[in-house]
Structure formats: structure tokens, C-alpha cells
VEXTORLO-134869 format. One line per field, with one value per residue: residue number from 1; residue in three letters; chain; x negated, y, z negated of N, C-alpha, C, O, CB in turn. Coordinates in steps of 0.001 Angstrom, whole numbers, plus 500000, padded with zeros to 6 digits. Atoms other than C-alpha are relative to their C-alpha. Glycine has a CB too. Layout:
VEXTORLO-134869
num <- (NUM_...);
residuo <- (ALA_...);
cadena <- (A_...);
n.x <- (X_...);
n.y <- (Y_...);
n.z <- (Z_...);
ca.x <- (X_...);
ca.y <- (Y_...);
ca.z <- (Z_...);
c.x <- (X_...);
c.y <- (Y_...);
c.z <- (Z_...);
o.x <- (X_...);
o.y <- (Y_...);
o.z <- (Z_...);
cb.x <- (X_...);
cb.y <- (Y_...);
cb.z <- (Z_...);
***
This chain:
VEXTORLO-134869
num <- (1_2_3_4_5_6_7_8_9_10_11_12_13_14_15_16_17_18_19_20_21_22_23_24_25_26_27_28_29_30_31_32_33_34_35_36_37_38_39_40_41_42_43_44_45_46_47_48_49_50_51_52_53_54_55_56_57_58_59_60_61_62_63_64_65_66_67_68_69_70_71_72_73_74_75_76_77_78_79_80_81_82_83_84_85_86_87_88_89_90_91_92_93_94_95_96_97_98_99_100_101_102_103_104_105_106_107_108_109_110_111_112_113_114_115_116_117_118_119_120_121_122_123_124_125_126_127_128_129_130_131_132_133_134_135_136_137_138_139_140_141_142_143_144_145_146_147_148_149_150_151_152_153_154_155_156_157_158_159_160_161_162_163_164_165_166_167_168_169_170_171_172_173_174_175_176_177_178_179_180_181_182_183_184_185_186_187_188_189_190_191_192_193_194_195_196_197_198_199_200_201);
residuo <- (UNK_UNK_UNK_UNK_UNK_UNK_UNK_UNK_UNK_UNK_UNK_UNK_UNK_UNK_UNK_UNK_UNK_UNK_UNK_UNK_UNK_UNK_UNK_UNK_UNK_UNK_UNK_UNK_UNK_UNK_UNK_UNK_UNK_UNK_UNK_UNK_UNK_UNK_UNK_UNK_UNK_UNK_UNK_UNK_UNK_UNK_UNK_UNK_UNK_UNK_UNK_UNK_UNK_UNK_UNK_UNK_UNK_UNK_UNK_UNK_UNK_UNK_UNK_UNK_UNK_UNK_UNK_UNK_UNK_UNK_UNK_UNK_UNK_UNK_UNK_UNK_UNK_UNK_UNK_UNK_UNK_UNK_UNK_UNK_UNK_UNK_UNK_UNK_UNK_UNK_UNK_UNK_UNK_UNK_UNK_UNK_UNK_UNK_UNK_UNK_UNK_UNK_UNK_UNK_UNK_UNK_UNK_UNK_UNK_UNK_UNK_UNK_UNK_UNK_UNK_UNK_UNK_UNK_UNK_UNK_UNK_UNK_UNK_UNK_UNK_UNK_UNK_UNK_UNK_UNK_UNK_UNK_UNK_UNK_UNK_UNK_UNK_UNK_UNK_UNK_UNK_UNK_UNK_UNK_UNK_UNK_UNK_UNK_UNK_UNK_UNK_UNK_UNK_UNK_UNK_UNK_UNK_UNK_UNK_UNK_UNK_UNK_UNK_UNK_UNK_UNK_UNK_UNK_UNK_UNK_UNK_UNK_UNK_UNK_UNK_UNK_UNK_UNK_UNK_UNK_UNK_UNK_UNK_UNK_UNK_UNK_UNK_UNK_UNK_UNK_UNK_UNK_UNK_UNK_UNK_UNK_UNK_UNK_UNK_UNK_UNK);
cadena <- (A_A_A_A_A_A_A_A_A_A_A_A_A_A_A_A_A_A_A_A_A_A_A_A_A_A_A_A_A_A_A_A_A_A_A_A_A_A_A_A_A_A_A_A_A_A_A_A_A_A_A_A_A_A_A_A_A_A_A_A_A_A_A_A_A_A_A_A_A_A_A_A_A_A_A_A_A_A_A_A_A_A_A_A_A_A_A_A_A_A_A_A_A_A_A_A_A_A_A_A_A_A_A_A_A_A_A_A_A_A_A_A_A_A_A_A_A_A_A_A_A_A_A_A_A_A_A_A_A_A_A_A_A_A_A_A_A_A_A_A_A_A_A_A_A_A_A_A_A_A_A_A_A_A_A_A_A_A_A_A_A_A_A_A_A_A_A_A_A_A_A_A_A_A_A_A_A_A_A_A_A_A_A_A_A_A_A_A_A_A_A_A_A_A_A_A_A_A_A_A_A);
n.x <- (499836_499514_498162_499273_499563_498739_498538_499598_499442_498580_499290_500136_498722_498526_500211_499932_498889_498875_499666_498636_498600_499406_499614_498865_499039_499756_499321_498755_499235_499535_498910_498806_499307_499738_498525_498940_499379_499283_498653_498428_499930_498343_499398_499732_498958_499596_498791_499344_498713_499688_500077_498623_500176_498912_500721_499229_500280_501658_500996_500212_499751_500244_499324_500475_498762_499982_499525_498628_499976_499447_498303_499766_499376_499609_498966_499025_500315_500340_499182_501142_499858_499543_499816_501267_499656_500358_501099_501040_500503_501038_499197_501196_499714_499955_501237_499230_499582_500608_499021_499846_499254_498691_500171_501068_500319_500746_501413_500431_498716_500532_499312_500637_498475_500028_500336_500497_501235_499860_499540_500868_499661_499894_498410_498265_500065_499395_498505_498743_499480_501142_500807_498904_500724_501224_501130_501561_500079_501661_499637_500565_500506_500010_500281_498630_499068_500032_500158_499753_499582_499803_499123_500345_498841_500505_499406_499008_500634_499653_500630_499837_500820_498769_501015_499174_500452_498730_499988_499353_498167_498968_500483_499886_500633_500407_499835_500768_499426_501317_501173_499710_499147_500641_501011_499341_500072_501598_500432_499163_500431_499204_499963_500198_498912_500589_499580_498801_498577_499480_499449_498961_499988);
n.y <- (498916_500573_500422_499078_499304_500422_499081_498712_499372_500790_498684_498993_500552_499828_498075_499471_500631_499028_498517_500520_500547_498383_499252_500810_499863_498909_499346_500434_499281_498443_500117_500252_498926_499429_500754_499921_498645_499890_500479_499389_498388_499566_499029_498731_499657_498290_499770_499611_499195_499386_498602_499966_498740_499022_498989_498701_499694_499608_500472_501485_500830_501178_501172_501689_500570_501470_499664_498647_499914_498699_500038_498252_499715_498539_499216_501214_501192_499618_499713_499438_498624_499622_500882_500771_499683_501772_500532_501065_500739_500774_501024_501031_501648_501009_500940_501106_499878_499173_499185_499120_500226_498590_499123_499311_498992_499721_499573_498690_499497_498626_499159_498537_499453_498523_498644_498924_499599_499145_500289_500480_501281_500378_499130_501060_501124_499885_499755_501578_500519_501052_499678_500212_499921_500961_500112_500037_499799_499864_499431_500596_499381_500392_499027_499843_499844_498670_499553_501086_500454_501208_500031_501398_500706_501153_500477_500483_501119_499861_500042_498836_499322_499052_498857_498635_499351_498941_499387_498648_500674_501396_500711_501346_500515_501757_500779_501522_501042_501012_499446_499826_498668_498823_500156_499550_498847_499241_499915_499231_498382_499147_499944_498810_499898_499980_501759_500395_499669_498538_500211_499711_498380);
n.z <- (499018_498552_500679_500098_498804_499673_500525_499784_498170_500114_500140_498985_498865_500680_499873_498931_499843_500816_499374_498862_500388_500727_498643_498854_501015_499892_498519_499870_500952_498956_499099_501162_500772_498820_499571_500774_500258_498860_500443_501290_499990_499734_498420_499789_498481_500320_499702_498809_500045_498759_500715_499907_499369_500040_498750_500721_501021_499534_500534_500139_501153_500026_500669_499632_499179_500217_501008_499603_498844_500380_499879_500176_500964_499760_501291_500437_500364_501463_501069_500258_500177_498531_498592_498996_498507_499682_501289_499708_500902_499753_500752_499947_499775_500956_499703_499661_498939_499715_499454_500276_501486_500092_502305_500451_499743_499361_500408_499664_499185_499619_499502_499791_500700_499218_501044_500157_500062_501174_501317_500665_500276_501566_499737_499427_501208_501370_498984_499676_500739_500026_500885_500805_501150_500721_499035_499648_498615_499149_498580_498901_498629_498551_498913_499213_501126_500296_501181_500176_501563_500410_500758_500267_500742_500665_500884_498797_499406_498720_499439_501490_499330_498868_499122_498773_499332_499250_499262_499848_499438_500763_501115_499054_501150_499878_501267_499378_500610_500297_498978_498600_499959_500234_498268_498992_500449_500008_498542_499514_499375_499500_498429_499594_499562_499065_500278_500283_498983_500504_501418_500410_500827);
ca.x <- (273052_274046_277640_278320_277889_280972_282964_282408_282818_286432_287147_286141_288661_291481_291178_290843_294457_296168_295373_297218_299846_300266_299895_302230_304564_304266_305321_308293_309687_309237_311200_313784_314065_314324_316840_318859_318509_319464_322694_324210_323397_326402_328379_328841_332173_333199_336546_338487_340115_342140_342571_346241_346816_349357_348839_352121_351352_347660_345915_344144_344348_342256_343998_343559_345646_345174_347247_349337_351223_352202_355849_357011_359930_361622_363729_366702_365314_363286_364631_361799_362633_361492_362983_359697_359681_357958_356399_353959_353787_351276_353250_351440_352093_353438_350055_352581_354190_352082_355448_356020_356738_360319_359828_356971_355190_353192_349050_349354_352224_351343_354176_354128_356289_356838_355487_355256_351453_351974_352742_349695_349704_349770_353388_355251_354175_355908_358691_359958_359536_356199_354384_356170_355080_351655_350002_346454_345456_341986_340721_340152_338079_338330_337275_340514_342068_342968_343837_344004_344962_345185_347762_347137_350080_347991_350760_352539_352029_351367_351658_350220_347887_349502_346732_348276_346711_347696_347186_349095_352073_352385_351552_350452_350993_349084_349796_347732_349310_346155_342655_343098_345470_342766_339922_342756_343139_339466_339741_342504_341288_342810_343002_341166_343788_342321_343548_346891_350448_352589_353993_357490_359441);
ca.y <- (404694_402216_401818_405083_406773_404524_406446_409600_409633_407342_410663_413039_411226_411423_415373_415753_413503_415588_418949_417422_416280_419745_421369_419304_419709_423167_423692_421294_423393_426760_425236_423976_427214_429204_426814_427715_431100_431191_428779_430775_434288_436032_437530_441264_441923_445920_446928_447276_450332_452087_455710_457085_460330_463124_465358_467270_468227_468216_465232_461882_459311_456168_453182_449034_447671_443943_445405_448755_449363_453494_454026_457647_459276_462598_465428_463233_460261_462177_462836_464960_468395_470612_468888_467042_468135_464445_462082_459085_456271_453729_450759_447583_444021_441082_438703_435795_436990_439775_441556_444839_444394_446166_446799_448389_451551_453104_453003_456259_458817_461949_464650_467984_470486_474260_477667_480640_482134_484944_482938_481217_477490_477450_479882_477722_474479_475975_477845_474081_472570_470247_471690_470155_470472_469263_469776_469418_471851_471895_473077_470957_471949_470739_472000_473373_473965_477522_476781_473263_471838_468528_467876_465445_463745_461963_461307_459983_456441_456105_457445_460715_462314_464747_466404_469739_471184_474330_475729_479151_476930_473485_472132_468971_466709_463370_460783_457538_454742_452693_452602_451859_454643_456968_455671_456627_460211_460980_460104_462797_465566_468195_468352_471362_473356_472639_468528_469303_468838_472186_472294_472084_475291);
ca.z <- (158872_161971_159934_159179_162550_163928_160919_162035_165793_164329_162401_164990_167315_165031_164340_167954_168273_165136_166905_170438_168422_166680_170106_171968_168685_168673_172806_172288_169297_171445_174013_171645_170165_173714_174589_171525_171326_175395_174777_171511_172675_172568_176055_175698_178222_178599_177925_181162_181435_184064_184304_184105_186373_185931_188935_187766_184638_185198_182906_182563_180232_180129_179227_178974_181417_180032_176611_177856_180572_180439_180791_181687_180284_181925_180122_180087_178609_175443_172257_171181_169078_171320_174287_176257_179950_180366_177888_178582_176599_176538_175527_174203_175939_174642_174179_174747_178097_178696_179610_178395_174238_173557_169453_167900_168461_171201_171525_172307_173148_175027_175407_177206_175914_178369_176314_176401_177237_174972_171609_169356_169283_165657_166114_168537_166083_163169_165673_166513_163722_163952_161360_158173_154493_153238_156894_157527_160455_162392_165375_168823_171798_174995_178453_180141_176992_176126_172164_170656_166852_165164_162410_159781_157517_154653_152846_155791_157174_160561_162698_160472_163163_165954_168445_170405_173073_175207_177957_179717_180879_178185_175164_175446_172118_171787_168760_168630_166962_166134_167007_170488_170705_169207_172454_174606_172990_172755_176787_177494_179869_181151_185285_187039_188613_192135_191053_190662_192384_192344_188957_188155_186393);
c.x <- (500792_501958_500389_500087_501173_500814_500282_500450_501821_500823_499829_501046_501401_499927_500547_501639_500874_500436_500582_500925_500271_500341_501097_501591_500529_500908_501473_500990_500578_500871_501100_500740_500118_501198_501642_499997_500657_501231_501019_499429_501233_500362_500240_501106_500491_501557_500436_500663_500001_500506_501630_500256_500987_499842_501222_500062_498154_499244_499592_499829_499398_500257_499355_501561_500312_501074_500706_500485_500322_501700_500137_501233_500039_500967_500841_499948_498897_500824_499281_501138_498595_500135_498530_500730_499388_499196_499399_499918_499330_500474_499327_500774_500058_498737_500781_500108_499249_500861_499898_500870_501489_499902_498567_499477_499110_498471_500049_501174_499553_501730_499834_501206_499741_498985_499487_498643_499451_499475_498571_500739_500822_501735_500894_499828_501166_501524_500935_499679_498764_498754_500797_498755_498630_499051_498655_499414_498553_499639_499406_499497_500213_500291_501718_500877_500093_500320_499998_499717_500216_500729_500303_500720_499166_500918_501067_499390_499873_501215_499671_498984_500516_498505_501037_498844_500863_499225_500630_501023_500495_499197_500034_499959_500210_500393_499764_500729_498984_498775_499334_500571_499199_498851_500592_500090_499229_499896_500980_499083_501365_499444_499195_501098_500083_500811_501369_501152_500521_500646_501342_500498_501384);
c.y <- (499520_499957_501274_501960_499830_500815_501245_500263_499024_501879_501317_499796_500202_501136_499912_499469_500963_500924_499737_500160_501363_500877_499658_500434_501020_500425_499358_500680_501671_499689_499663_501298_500968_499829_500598_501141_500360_499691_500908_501734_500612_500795_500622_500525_501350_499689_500722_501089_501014_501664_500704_501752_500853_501002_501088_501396_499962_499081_498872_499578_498796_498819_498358_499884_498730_500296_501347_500388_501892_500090_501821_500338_501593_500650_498972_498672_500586_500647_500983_501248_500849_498933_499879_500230_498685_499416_499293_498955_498835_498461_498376_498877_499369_499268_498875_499830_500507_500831_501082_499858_501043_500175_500348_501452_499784_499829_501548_500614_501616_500804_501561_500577_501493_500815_501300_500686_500656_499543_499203_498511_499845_500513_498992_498823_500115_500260_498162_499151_498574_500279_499767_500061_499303_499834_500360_500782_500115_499641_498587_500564_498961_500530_499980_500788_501478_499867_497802_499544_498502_500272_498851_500217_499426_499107_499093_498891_500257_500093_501405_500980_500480_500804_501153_500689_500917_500592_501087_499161_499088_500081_498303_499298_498187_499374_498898_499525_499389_500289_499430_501333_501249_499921_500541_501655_500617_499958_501077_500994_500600_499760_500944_500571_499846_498572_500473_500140_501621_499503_500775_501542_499884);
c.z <- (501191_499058_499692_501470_500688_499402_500362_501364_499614_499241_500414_501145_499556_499345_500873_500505_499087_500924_501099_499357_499541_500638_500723_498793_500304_501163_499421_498754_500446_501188_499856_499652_501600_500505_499188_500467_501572_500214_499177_500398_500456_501881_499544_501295_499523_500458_501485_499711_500800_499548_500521_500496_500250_500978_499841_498976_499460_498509_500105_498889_500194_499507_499815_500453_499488_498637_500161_500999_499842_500988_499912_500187_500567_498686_499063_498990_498173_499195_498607_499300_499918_501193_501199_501490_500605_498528_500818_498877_500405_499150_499994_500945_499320_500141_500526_501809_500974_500909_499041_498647_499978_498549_499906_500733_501969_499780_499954_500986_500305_500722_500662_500146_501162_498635_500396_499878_498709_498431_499511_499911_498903_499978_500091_499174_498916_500477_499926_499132_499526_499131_498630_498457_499868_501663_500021_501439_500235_501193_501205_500600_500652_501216_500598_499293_499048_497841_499661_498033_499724_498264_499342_498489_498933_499449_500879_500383_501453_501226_499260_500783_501274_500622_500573_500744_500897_500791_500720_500127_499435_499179_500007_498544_500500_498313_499968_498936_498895_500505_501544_500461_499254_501096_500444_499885_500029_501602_501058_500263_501038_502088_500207_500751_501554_500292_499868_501088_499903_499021_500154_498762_499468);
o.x <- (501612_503110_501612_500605_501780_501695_501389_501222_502592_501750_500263_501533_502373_499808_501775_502107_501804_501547_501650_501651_501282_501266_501827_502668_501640_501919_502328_502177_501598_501577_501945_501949_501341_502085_502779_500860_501662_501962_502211_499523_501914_499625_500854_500713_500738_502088_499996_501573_499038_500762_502022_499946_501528_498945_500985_500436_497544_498697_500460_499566_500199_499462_498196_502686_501497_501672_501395_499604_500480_502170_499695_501692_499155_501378_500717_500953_498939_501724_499662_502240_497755_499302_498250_501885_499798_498574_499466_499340_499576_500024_498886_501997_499360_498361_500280_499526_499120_500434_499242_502100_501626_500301_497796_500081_498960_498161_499224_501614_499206_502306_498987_502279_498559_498462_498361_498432_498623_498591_497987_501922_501968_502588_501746_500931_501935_502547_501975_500096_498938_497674_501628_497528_498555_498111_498318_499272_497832_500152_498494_499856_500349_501333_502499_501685_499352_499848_500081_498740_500645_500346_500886_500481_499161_500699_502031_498160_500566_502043_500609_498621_501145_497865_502219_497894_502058_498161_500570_501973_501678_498138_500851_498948_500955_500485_500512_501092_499131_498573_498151_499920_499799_498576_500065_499773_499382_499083_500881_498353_502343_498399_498930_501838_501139_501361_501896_501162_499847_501033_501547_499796_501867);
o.y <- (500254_499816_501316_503073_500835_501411_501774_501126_499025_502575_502288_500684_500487_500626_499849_500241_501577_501056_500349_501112_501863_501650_500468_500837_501102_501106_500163_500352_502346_500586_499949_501532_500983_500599_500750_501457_501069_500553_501157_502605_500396_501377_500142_501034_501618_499028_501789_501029_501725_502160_500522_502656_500635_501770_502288_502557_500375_499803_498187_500309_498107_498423_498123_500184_498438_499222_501618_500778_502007_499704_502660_499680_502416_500210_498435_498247_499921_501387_501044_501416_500551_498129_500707_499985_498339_499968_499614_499315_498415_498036_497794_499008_499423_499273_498525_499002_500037_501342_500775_499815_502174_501236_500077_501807_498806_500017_502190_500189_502446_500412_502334_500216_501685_500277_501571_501002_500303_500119_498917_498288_499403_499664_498436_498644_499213_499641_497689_498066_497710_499710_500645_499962_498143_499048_501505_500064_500483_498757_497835_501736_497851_501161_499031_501601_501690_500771_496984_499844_497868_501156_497894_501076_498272_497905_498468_498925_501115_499274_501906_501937_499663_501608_500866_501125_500812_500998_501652_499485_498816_500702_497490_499539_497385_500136_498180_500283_499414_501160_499452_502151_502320_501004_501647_502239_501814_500741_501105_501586_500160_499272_501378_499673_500288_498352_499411_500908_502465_498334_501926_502212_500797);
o.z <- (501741_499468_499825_501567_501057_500022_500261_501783_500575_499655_499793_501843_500256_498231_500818_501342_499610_501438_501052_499646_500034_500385_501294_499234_500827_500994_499053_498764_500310_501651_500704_499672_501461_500875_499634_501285_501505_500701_499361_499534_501459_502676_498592_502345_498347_501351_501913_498885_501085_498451_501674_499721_501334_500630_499977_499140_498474_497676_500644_497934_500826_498655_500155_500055_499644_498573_499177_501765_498627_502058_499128_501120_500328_497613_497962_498421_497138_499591_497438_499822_499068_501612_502065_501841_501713_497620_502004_497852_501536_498086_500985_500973_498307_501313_501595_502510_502104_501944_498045_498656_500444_498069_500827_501745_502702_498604_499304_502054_499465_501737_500214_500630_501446_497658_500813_498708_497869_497798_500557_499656_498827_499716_499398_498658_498583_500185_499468_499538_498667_499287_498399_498440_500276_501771_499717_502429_499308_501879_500863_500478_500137_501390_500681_499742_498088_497152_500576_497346_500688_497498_499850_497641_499361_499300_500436_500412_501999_501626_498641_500099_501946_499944_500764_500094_501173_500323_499628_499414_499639_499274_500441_497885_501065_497351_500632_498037_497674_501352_501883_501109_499176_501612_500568_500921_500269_502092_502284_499467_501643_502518_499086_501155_502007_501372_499535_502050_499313_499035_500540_498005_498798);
cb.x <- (498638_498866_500255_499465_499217_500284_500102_498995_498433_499887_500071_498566_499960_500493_498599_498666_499910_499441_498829_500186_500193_499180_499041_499505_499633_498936_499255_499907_499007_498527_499838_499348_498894_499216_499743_500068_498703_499523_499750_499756_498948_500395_501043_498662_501618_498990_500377_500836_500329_501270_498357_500730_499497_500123_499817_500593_500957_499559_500035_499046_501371_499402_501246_499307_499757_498224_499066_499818_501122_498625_501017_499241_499345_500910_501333_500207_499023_498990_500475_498778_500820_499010_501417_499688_499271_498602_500486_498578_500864_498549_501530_499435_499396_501199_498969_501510_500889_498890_501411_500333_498713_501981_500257_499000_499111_500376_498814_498488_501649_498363_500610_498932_500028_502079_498983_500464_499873_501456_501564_499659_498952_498650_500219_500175_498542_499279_499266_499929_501435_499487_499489_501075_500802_500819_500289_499622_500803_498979_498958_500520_498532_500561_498560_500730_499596_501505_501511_499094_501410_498430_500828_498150_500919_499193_500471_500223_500744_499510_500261_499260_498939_501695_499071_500995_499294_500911_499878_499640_500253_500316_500815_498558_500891_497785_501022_498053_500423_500163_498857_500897_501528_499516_499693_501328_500195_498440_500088_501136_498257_499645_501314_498908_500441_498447_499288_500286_501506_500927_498966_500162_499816);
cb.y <- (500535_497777_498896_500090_499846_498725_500245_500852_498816_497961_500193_499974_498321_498893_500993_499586_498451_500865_500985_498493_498639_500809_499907_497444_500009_500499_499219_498406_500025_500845_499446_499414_500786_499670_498139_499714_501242_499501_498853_499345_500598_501575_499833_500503_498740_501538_500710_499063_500508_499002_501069_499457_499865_500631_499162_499549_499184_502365_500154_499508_499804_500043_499898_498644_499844_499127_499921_501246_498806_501386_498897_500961_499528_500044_501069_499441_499107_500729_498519_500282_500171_500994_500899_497910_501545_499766_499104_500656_499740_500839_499999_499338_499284_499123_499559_500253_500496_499556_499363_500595_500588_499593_498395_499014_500457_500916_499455_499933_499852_499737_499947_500318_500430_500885_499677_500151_500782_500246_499040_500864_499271_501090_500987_499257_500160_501309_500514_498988_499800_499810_501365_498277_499559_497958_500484_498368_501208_499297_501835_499481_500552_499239_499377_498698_498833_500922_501473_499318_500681_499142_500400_499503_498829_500345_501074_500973_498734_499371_499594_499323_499315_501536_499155_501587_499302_501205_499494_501180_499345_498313_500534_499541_500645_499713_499977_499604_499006_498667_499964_498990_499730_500146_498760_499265_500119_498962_498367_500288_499836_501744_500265_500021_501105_500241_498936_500650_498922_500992_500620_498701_501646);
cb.z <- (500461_500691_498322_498366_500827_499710_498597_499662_502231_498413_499021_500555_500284_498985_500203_500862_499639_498677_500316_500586_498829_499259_500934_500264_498731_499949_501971_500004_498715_500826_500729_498518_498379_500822_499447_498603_499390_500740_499196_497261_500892_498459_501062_500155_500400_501196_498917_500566_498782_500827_500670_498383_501037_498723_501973_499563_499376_500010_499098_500618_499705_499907_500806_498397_501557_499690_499107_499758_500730_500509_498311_501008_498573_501523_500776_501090_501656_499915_499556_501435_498747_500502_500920_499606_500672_501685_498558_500190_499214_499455_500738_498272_500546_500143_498646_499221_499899_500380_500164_501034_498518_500519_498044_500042_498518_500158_501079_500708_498960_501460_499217_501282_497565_500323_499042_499324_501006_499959_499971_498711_499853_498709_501488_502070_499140_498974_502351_501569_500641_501405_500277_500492_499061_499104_500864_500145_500496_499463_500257_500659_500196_500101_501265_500280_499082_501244_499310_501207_499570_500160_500507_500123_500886_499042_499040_501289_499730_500143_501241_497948_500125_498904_501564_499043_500462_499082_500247_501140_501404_500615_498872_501403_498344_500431_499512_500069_501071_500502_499141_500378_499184_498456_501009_500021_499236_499045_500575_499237_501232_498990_500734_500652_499512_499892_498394_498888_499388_500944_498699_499587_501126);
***
């Protein structure tokens, strides 16, 4: 009996040492793993983007400034059929320079054409010539916007999607490039007429 009391208070001591060690184990693995997951958790940064303001022609346009600068484009200077009373284009940057790329497309090219109150969107479309075989038409809303259409090319590469909107005095057509240039499109509003300069005639 005197010899086997020693063994047990020897393996009552070494239990009571595991469970430390398992405890102490345990914390330094939760702080390990805290550590990690705090270190590799990803940064979440919001796209920058500035808002592009037509006070003539009454719209905005939200852009990225870090990748487009918008470039605007009177009568003279479009080559549009119907002749564009202004365009807008949203022209990418070189990543290199971060100067203003001269080849490739637009993100996003917004023209605004005059019209006639009177006439049905869908009309003046076909009238000048922007409604071409094999079109896809369906309707837009948006506040401001007295009729509005989208015009979709399948068979056409990009750029194969044409928005129109209209109001009593323009037609306003958008054409995104890419999908940047479709963000920017979904961020086109119309002005209130309260926001605007006096409008040219």
C-alpha cells in the first residue's frame, strides 16, 4: 500500500501537467490563428469615381477618373449619321503613361442628337438610319425620360448594344464598349430642368 500511493499522486501530477500543456497549447494556436486570419484578410478599396456634368444638354455620367478621362466632341468634330449636336466620350488611359490612349474604343460614348417632340423614338431611329436589320428593341425607363429603347446587335461584335433616350428636345444615345462602359451607362441621369444651363437651338 505505502508503494503504491507515491504512484498515484505521480499520475495525478502528470494529468494535471497534460491538461496545462493542452491549455496553454490550445491559447497559443488561437492566437496563431487570429494573427493569420488578421494578416491575410483581404483589403476591400471602392472604385473611385467622379461624376461628369453636362449642364447644356442636361446629364450626368459617372466615370473612373484613374482609367477615363471624357473628351467632348462638338457638331464639327462628329461624324455621326444624324449629325451629333455634341458627343462625350469616355476615353480609356494608357496604364503605362496614364496619358490619354489614342487607338482603341471608348468605355462609353454618349451622343445627343436634336428631335422633333412630335415624332416616336422608335420613328426617328429608323428615319436616320440606326435601326439596321436583325434589331433587338426593348423598352428603358428612366426618371426624366419621356420615351427610351435599347438596341441589341447579337450578331454584331462589339460594340452591339445602343441605349436611346428622349426627351421633348434630344435623343440621347449611349454605347458601352465593355463592362466598365456598361457601370457608366447604368449611372446616366437625366438633369432636372431647374439644373440646367440655357440650352442651345
Amino acid at each position: 500500500m505505502a508503494n503504491g500511493t507515491p504512484m498515484v499522486f505521480r499520475v495525478g501530477w502528470l494529468s494535471k501537467m497534460i491538461v496545462v500543456g493542452l491549455v496553454l497549447s490550445g491559447c497559443d494556436n488561437t492566437v496563431r490563428q487570429i494573427g493569420k486570419s488578421t494578416d491575410s484578410a483581404p483589403v476591400v478599396q471602392a472604385e473611385m469615381r467622379d461624376k461628369y456634368t453636362d449642364r447644356t444638354y442636361g446629364f450626368t455620367v459617372k466615370y473612373y477618373p484613374r482609367e477615363y478621362v471624357p473628351l467632348t466632341e462638338g457638331p464639327a468634330q462628329t461624324t455621326t449619321q444624324p449629325t451629333a449636336v455634341q458627343r462625350v466620350r469616355f476615353q480609356r488611359k494608357d496604364p503605362a503613361t496614364g496619358r490619354v490612349a489614342d487607338r482603341g474604343p471608348s468605355g462609353l460614348t454618349v451622343s445627343v442628337f436634336e428631335r422633333s417632340p412630335e415624332r416616336l423614338l422608335q420613328d426617328w431611329l429608323d428615319s436616320s438610319g440606326l435601326l439596321p436589320p436583325g434589331s433587338e428593341i426593348s423598352l428603358v425607363r428612366l426618371t426624366g425620360v419621356k420615351e427610351g429603347l435599347r438596341v441589341t446587335l447579337r450578331q454584331q461584335p462589339a460594340p452591339n448594344e445602343f441605349v436611346y433616350l428622349a426627351n421633348d428636345q434630344y435623343v440621347y444615345g449611349l454605347v458601352p464598349y465593355d463592362a466598365q462602359g456598361g457601370k457608366m451607362l447604368r449611372s446616366f441621369r437625366l438633369l432636372p430642368d431647374s439644373s440646367r444651363a440655357h440650352m442651345r437651338h
